[in-house]
C-alpha positions in Angstrom: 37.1 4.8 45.6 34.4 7.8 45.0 37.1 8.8 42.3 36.7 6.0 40.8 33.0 5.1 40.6 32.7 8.6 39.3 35.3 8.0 36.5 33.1 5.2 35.2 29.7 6.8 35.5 31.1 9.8 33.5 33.0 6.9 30.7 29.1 5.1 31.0 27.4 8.9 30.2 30.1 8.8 27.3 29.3 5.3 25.9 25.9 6.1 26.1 26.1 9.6 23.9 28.0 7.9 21.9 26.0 5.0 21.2 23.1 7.6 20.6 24.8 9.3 17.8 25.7 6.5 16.1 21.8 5.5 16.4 21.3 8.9 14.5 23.8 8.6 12.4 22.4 4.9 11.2 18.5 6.9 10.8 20.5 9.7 9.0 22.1 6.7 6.6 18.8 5.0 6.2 16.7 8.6 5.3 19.0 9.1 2.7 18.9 5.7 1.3 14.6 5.8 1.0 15.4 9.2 -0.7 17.4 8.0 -3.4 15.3 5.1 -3.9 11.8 7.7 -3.6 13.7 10.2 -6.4 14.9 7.0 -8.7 11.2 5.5 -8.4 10.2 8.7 -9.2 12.1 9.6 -12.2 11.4 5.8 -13.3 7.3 6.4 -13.1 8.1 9.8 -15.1 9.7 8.4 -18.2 7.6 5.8 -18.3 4.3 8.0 -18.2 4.3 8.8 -22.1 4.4 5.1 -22.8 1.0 4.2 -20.5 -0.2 7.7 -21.9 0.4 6.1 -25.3 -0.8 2.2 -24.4 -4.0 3.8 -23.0 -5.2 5.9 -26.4 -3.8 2.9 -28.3 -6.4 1.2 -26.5 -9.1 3.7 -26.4 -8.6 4.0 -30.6 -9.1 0.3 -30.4 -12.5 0.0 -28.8 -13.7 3.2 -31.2 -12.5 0.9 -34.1 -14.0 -2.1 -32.6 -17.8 0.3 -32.0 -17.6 1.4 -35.9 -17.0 -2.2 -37.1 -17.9 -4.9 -35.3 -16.5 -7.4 -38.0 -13.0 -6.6 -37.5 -13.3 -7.8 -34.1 -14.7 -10.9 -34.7 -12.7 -11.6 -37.5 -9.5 -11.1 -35.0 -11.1 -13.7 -32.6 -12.5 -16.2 -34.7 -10.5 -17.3 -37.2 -12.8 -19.3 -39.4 -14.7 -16.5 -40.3 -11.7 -15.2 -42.5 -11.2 -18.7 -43.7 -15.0 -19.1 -44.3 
């Protein structure tokens, strides 16, 4: 009988190792999954830095236009002055 009870407290030791590798193995699987998705996001935000880079002096150029002469403005926003 001591046999015995030993046998399964050595299979239960086992089971349990087992189960925690396959717990590490499952956070090993998800790290590398946030990875990819962290480098993808990443290279993403980098190609699309030029075209904010380009929005934002677009709209900086805009405002300096919009400083030197006023009328352009308004005339963009209130369309009866162009029709009079």
């Amino acid at each position: 009988m001591g046999a015995l009870i030993c046998h399964k407290e050595k299979i239960g030791k086992g089971y349990r190792a087992f189960r925690h590798q396959a717990q590490a193995f499952e956070l090993e699987k998800q790290k590398l999954k946030w990875e990819i998705f962290c480098s993808k996001k990443g290279r993403e935000m980098e190609k699309e830095r030029p075209l904010k880079e380009r929005m934002e002096l677009e709209n900086e150029r805009m405002k300096e236009l919009e400083l030197i002469n006023p009328q352009h403005q308004r005339s963009k926003s209130d369309p009866s002055i162009i029709t009079g």
